[in-house]
N, C-alpha and C positions, 0 to 999 in steps of 0.2 A: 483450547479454544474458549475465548470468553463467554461470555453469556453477556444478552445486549442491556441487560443491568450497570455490569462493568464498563462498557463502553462510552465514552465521552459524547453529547449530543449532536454536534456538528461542528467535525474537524475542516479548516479548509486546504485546499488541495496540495497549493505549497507547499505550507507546513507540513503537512502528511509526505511528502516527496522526498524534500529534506530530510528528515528522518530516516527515509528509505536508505535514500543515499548514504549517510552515516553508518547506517548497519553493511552496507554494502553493493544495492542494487546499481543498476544505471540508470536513470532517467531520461528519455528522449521524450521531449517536447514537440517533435513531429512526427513523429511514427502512430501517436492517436488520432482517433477521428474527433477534425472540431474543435472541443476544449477538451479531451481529453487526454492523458499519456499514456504513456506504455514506461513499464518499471520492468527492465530485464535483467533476470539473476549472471551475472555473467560465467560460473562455471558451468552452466551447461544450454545456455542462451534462451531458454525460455521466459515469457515475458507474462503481465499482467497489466491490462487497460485500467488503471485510475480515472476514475469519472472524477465530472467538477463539481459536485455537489455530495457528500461525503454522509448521509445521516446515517442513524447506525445501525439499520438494515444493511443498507449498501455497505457499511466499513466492513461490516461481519463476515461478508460473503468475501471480499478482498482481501481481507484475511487471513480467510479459510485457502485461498488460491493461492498469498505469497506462503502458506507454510507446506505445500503440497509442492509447491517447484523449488523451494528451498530449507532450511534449517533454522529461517526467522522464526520464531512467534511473536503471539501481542507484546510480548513484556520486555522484550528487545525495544520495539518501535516505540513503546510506552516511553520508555528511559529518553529515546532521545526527541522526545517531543518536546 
């Protein structure tokens, strides 16, 4: 897990999606509330709400969530940023 030193100041949402997507999640663009989405690992269908506003409090935490339902970490999502 990084430390919010490491983290970039504010990613936006796409971008951050796209990247997901690359490593492997799915992204539905309606299944969040609003402007947000939902990023679901598809081997075992559990998902993660990406919010639209991305600073790096919040990225930390979202983070923390896609490597606990999956086998990402940051330095997967880094690459394909």
């Amino acid at each position: 897990m990084p430390s919010l030193s490491e983290l970039p100041g504010e990613i936006k949402q796409n971008r951050f999606c796209k990247a997901l997507q690359r490593v492997g999640f799915e992204i539905n663009k309606v299944g969040g509330n609003g402007s947000h989405f939902k990023a679901i690992w598809p081997r075992n269908q559990k998902s993660v709400t990406i919010p639209f506003y991305l600073p790096k409090q919040t990225l930390k935490y979202v983070l923390k969530e896609l490597e606990e339902i999956s086998e990402v970490d940051w330095n997967q999502i880094k690459k394909e940023l």
